[in-house]
N, CA, C and O of each residue as an XYZ file, in Angstrom:
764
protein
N     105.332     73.046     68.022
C     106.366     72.935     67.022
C     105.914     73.745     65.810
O     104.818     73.464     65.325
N     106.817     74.951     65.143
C     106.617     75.713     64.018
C     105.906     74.533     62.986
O     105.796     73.309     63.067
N     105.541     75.418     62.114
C     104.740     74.207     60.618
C     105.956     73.628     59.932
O     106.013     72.499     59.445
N     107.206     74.797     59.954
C     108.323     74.026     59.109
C     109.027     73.076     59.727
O     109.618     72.212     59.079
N     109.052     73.134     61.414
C     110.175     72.171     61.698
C     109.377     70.913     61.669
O     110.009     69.930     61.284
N     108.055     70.713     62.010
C     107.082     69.428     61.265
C     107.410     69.177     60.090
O     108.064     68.139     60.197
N     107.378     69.475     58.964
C     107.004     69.407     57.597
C     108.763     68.747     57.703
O     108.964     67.596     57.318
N     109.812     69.514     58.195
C     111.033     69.246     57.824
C     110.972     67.865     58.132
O     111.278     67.056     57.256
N     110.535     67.392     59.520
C     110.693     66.178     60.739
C     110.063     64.801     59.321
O     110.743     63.883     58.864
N     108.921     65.078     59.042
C     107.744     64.355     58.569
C     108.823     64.423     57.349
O     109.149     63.255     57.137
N     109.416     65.165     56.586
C     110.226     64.561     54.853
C     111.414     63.983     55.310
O     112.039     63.669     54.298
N     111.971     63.717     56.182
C     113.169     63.653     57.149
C     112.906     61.988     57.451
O     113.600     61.006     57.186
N     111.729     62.113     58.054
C     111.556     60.355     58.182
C     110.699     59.624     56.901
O     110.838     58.444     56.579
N     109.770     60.607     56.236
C     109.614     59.951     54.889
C     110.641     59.207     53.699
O     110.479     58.198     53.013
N     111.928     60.340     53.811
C     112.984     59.706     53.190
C     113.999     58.615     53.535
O     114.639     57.909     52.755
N     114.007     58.628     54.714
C     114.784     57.553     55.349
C     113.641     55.869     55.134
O     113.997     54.713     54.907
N     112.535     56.343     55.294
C     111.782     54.477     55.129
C     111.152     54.787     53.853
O     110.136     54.221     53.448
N     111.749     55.654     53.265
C     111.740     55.380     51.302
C     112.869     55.004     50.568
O     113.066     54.005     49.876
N     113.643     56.054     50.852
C     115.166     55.620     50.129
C     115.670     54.649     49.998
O     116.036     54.183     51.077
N     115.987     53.817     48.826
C     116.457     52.849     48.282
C     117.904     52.799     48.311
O     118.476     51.748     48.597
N     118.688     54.118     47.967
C     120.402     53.846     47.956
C     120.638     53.954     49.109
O     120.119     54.887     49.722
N     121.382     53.158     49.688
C     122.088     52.839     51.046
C     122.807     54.387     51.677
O     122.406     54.961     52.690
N     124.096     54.913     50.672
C     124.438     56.664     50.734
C     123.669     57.316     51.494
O     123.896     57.776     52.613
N     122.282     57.369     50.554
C     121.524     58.972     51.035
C     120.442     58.513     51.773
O     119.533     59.298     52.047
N     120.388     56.697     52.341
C     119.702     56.534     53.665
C     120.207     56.876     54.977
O     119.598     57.460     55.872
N     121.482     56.410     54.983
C     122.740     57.318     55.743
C     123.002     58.493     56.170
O     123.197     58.888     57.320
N     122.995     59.417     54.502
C     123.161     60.528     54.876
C     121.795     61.485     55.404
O     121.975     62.646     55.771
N     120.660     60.964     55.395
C     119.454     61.280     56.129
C     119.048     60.632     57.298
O     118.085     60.959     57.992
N     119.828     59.685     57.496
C     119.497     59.526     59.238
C     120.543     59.999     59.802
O     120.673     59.897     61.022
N     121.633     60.700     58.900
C     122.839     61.852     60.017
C     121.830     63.173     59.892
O     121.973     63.982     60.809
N     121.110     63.413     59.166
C     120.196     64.539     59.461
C     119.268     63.968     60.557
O     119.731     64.267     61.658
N     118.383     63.415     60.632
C     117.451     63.110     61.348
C     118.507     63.470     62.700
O     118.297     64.519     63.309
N     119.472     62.698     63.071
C     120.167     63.018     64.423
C     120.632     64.292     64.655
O     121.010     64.639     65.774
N     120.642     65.215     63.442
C     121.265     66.865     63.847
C     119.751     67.442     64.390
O     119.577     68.070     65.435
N     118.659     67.043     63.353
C     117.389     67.607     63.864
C     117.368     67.793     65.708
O     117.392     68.623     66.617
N     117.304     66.288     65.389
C     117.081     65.630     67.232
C     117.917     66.538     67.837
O     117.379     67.358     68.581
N     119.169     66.584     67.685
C     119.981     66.987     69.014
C     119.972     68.443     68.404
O     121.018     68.809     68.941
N     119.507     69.698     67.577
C     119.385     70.890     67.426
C     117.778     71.579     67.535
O     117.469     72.765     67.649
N     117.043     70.557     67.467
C     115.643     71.000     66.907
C     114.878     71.533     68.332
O     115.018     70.987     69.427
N     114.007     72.772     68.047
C     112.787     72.825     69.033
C     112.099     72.410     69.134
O     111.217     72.979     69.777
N     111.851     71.130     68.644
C     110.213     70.495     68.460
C     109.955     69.853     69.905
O     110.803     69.632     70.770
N     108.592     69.612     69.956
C     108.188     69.304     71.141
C     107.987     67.419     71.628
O     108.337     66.419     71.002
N     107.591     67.494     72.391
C     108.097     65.747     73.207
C     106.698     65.087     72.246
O     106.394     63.952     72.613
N     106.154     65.441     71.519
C     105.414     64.381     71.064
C     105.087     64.432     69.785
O     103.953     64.234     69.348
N     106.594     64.846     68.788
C     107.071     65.072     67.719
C     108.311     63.998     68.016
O     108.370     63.078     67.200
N     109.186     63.995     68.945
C     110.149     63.271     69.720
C     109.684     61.865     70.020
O     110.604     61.066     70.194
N     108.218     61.297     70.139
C     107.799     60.026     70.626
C     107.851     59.340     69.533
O     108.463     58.273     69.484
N     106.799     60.194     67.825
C     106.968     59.702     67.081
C     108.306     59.077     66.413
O     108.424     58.086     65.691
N     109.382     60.092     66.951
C     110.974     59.779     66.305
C     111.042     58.664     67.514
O     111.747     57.733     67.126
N     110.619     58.473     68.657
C     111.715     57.429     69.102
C     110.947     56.162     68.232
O     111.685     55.295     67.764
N     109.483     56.056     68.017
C     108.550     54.838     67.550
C     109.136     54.403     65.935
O     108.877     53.375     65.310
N     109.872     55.386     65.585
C     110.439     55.323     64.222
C     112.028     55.404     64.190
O     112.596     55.587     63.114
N     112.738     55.267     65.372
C     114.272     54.739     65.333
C     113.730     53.018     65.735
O     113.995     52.050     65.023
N     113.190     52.979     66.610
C     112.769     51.659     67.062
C     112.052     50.690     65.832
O     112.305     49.487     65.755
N     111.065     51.434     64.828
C     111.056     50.712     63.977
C     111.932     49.974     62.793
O     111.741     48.918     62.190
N     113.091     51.081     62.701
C     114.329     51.190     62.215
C     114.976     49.938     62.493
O     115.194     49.081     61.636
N     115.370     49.823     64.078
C     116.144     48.832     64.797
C     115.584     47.604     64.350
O     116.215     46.677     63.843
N     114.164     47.659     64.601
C     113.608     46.370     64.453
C     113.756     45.452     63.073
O     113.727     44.221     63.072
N     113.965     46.518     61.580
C     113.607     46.096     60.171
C     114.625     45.300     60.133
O     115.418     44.942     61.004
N     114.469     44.937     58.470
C     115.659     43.982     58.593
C     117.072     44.641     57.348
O     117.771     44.088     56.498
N     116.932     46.143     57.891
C     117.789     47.450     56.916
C     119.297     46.585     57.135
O     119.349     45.436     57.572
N     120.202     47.209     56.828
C     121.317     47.114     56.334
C     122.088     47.655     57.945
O     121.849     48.653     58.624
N     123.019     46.585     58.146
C     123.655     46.451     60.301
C     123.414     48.259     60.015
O     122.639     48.991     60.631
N     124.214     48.581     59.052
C     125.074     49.818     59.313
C     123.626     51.338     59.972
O     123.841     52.144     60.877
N     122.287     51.233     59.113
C     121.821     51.814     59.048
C     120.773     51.488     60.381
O     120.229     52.142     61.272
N     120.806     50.843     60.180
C     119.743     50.346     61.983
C     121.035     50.834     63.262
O     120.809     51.402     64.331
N     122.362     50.398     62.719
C     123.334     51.139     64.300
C     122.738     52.778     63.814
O     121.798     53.323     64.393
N     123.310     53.248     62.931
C     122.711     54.649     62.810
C     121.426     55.444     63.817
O     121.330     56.372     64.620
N     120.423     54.228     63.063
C     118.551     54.672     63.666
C     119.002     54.543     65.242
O     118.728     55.536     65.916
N     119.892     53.064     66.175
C     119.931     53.282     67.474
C     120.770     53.951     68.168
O     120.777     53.980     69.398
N     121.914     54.826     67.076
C     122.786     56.011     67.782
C     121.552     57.460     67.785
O     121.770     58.451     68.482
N     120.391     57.347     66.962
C     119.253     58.589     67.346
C     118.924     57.927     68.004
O     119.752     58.066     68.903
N     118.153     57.077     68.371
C     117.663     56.518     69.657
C     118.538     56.934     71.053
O     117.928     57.703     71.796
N     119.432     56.662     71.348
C     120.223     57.688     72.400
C     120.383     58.848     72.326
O     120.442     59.458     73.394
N     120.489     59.451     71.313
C     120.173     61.192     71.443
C     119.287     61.457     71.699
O     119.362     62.360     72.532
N     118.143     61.153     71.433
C     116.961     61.048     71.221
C     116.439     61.088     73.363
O     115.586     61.614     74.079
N     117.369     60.365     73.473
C     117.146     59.527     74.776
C     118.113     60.842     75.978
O     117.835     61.199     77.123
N     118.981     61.146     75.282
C     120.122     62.274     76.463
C     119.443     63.393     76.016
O     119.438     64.251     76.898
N     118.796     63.783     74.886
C     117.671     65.396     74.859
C     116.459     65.294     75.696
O     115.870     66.191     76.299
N     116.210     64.093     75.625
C     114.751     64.008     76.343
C     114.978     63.256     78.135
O     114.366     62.402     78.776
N     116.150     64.107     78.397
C     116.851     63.386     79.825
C     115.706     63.634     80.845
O     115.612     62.758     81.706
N     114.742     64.744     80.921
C     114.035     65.091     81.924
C     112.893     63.790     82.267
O     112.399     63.419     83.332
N     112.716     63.253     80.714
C     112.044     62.069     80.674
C     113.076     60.941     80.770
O     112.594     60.079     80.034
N     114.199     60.474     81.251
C     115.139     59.362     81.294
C     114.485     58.528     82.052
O     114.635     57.370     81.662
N     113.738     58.645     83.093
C     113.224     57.512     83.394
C     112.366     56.430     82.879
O     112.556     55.219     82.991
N     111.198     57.166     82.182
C     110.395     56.584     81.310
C     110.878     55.913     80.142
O     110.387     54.841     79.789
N     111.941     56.555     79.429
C     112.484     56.410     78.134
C     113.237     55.015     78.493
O     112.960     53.937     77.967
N     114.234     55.222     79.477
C     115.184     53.680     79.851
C     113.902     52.835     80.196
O     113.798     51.824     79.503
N     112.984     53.020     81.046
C     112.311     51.977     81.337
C     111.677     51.361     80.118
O     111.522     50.152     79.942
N     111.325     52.330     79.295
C     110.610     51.706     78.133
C     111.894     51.149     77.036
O     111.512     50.167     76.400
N     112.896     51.455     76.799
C     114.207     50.869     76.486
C     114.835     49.400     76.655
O     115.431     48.609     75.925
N     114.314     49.447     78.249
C     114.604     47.762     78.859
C     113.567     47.344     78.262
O     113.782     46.929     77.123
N     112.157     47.289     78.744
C     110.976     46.669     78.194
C     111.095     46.116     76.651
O     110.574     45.179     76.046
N     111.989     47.102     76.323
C     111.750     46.884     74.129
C     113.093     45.726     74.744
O     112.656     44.655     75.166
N     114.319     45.874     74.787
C     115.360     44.705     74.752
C     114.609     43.194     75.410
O     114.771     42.142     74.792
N     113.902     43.226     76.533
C     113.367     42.072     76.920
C     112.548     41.571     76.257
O     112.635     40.388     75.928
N     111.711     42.223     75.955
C     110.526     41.593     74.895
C     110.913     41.424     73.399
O     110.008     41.235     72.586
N     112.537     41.496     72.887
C     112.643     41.420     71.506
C     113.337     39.918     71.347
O     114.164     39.672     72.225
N     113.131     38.921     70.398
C     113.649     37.818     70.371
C     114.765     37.745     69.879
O     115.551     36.842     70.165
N     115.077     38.919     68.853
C     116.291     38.525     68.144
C     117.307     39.048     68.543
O     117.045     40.182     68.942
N     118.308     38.811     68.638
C     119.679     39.160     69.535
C     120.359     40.544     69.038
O     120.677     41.550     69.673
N     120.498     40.105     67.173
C     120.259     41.906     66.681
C     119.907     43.101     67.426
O     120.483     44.055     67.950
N     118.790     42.687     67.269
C     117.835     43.840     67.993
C     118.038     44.503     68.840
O     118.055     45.727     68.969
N     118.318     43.155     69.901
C     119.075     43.559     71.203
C     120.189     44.177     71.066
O     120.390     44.978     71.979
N     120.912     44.129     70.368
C     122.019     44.674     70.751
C     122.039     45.698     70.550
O     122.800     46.371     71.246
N     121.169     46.433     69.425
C     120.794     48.107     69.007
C     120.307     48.509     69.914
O     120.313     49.740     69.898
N     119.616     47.880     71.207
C     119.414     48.601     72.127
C     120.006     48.700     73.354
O     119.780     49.319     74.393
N     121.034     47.725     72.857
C     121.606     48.044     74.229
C     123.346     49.799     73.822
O     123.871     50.630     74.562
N     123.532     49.395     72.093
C     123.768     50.872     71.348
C     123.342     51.536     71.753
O     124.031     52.408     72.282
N     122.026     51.616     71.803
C     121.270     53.215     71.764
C     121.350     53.526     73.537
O     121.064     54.699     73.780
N     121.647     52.781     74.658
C     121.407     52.945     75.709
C     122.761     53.181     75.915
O     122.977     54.008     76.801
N     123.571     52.791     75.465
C     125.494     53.092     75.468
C     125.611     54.617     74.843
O     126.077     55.547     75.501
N     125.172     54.743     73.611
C     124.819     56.244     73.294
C     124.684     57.315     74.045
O     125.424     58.294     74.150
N     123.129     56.922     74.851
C     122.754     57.809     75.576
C     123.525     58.148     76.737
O     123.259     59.235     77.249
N     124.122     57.685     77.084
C     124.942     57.512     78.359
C     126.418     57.997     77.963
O     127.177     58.675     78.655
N     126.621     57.513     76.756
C     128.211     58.778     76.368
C     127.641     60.037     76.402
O     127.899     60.963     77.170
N     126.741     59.980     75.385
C     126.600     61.188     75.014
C     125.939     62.497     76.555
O     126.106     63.716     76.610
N     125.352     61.746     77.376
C     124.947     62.542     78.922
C     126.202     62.656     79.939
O     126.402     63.299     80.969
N     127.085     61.576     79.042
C     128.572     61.724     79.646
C     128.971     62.459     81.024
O     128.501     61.947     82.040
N     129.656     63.420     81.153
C     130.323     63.919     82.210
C     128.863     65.239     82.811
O     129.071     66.071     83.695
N     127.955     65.140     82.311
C     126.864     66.607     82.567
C     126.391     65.684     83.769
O     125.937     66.390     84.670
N     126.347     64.126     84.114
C     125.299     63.899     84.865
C     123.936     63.854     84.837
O     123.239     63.820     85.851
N     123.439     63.851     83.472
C     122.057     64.152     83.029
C     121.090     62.989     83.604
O     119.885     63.143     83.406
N     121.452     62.033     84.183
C     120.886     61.311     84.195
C     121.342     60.699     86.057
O     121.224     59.532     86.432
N     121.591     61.279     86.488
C     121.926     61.037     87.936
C     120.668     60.957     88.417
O     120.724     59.990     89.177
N     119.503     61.405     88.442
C     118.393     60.275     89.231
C     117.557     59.351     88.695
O     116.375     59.217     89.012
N     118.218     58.632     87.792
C     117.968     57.173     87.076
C     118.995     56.631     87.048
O     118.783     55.817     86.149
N     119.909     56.478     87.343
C     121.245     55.693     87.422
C     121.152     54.679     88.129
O     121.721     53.725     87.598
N     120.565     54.382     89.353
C     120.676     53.351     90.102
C     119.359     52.206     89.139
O     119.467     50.981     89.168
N     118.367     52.833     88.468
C     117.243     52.157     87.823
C     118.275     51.786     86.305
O     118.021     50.586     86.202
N     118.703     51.927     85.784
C     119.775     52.208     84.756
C     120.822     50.686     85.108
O     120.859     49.776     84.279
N     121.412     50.630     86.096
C     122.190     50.005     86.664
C     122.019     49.131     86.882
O     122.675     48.220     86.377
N     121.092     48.929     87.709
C     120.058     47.637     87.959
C     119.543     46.826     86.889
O     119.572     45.596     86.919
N     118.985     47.632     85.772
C     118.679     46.829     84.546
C     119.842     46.624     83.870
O     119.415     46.050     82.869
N     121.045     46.704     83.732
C     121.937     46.712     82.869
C     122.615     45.693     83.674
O     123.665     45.472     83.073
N     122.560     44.913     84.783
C     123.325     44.046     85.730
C     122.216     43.025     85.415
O     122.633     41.947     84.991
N     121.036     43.143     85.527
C     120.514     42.375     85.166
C     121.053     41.310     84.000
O     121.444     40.145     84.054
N     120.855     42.435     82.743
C     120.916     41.771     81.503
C     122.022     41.145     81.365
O     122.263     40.110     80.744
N     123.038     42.170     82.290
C     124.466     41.188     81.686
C     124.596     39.772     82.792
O     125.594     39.053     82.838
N     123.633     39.627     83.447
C     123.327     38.060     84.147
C     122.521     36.962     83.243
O     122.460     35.748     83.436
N     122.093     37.510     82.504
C     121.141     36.520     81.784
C     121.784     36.718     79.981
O     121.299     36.065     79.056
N     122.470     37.329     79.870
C     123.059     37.506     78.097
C     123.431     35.873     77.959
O     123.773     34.985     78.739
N     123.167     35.986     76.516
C     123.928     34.439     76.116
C     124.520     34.586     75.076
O     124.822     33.560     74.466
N     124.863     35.801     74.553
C     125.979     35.376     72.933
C     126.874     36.482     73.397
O     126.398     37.427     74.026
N     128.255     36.400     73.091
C     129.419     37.069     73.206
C     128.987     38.823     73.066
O     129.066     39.715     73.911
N     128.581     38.853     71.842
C     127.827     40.312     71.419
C     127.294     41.003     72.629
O     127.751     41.894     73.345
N     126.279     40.371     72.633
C     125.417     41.340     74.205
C     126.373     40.874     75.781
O     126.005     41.425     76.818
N     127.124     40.238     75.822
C     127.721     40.180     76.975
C     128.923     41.671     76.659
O     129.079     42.634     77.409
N     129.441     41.478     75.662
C     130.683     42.893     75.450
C     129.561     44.064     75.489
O     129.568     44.851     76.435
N     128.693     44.165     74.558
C     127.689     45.352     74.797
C     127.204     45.458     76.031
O     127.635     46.588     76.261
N     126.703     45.191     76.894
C     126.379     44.790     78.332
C     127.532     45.606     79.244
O     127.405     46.635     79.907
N     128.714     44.744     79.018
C     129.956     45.353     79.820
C     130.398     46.832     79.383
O     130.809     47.590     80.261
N     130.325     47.273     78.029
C     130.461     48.413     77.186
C     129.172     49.405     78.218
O     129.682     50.309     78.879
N     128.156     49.303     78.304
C     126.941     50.236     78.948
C     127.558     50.339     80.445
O     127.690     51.461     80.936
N     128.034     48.891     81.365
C     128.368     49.388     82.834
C     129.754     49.938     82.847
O     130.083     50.688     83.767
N     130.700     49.585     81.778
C     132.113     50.983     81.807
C     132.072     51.861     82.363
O     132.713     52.339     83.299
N     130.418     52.430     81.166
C     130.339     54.018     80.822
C     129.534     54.485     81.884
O     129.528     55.714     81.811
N     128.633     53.971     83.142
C     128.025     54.095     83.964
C     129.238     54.082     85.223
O     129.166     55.089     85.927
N     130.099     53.317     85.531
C     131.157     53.164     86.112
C     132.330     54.729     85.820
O     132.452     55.559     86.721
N     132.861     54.843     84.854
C     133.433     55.793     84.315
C     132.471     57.562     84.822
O     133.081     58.599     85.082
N     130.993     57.423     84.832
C     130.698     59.122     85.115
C     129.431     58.600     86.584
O     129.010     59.573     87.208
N     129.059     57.625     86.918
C     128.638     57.290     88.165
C     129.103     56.587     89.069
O     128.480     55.861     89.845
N     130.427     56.807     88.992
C     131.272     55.165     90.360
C     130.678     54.803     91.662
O     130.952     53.753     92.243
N     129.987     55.556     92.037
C     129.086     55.916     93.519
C     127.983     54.711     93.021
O     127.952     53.728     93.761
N     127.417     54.700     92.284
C     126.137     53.453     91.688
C     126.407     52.796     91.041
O     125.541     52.046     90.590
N     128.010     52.660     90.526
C     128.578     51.436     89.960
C     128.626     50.236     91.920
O     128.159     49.116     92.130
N     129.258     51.029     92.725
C     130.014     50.486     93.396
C     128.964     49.827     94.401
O     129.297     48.917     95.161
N     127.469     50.430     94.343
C     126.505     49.660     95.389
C     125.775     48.639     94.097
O     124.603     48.375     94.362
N     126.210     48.111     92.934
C     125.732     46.948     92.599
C     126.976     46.039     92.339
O     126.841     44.886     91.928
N     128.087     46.556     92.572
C     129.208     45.588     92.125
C     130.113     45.686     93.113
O     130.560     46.825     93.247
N     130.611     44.721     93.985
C     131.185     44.752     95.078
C     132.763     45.034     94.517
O     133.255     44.373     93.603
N     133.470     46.133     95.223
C     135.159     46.872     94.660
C     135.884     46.125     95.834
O     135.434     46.274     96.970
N     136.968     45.339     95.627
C     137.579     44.808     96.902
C     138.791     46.334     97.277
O     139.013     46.643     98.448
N     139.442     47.115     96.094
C     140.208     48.032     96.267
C     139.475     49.749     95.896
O     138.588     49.875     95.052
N     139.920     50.689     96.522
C     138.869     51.771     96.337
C     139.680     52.615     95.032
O     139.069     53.396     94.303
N     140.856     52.372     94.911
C     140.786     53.602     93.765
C     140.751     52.219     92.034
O     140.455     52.405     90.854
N     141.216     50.979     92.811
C     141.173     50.030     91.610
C     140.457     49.463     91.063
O     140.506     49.125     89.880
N     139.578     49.237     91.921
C     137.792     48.518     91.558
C     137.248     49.148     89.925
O     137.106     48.470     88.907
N     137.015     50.650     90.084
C     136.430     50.800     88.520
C     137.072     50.608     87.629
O     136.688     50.044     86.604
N     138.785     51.272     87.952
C     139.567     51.365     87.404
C     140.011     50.678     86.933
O     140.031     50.777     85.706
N     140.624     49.595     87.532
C     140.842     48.065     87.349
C     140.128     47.546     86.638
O     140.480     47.311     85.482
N     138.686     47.147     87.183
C     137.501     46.574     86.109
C     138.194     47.198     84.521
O     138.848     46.477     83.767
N     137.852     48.797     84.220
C     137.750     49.411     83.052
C     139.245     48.666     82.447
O     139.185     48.029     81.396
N     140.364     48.782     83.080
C     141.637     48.464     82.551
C     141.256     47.156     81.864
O     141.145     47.171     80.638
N     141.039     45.984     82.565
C     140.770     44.365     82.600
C     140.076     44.068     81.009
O     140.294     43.214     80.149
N     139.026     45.375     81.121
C     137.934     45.004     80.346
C     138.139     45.451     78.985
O     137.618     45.010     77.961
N     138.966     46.383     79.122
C     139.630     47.755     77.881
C     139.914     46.869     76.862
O     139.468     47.126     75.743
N     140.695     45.689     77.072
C     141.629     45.074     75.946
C     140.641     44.098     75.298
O     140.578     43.802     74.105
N     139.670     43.528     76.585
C     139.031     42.107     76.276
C     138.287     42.702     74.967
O     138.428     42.509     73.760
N     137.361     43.582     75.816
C     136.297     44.312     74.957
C     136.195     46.025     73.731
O     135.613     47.098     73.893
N     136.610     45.769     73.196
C     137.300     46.805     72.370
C     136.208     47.584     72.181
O     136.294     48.618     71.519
């Protein structure tokens, strides 16, 4: 990574866990996410940013600015797709091991993120079934309304650009209505 796009990265996250006005904490974690999804820097300039959206998620900042830190956390997560396996696995690991439901739910954001945002490219077609599996999981064991709609919100969007690995964890009684249907059913419940 050049000396400037460091120096930029390093005042970029200095200002975001300094800044006091809510505005220009905002308007520097919409930079931090142009960095991410424009920048050349290398995967372990990228670890530090995911260890510092995650610290983000975790604080106890303002809803608006922690959804922010876990919408970079999914960019973060669809740039560094070659690594998607590691990244989701370590993704689930952080939602299971976090107690507070908050938390959870920024990660299950940042994993909804990543998955719009890899959208229709397929970026992530050989982790999908590992993806799937953990996300059926969670929505078996959720207990507050929040992470059950977030839950259903992540298998939509997996359903919607993978129907092939929606359809071997969720049994379709009709073939063109099953996702479709589901997505319709779910459209209104879950906004």
């Amino acid at each position: 990574m050049a000396h400037s796009e460091e120096s930029r990265l390093a005042n970029l996250l200095r200002r975001v866990s300094r800044e006091d006005d809510r505005e220009r904490r905002l308007a520097t974690l919409k930079q931090l996410k142009e960095f991410i999804s424009h920048g050349e820097s290398k995967v372990v300039s990228r670890i530090v940013m995911l260890d510092f959206c995650v610290s983000i998620c975790s604080s106890k900042l303002l809803w608006e600015l922690r959804q922010e830190a876990a919408a970079s956390l999914g960019l973060l997560c669809t740039v560094l797709s070659y690594e998607a396996e590691r990244i989701f696995k370590w993704l689930f690991a952080k939602f299971t091991a976090s107690v507070r439901d908050e938390v959870k739910l920024l990660f299950l954001l940042a994993a909804q993120h990543a998955l719009e945002t890899a959208g229709e490219r397929k970026a992530f077609s050989h982790v999908m079934q590992l993806v799937m599996s953990s996300l059926q999981s969670i929505l078996e064991n959720v207990d507050t309304p929040e992470l059950l709609c977030q839950s259903v919100r992540c298998i939509l969007q997996v359903a919607r650009c993978y129907p092939h690995v929606f359809s071997t964890n969720f049994r379709v009684s009709y073939p063109f209505c099953g996702v479709f249907g589901l997505f319709a059913s779910f459209r209104d419940t879950f906004p």
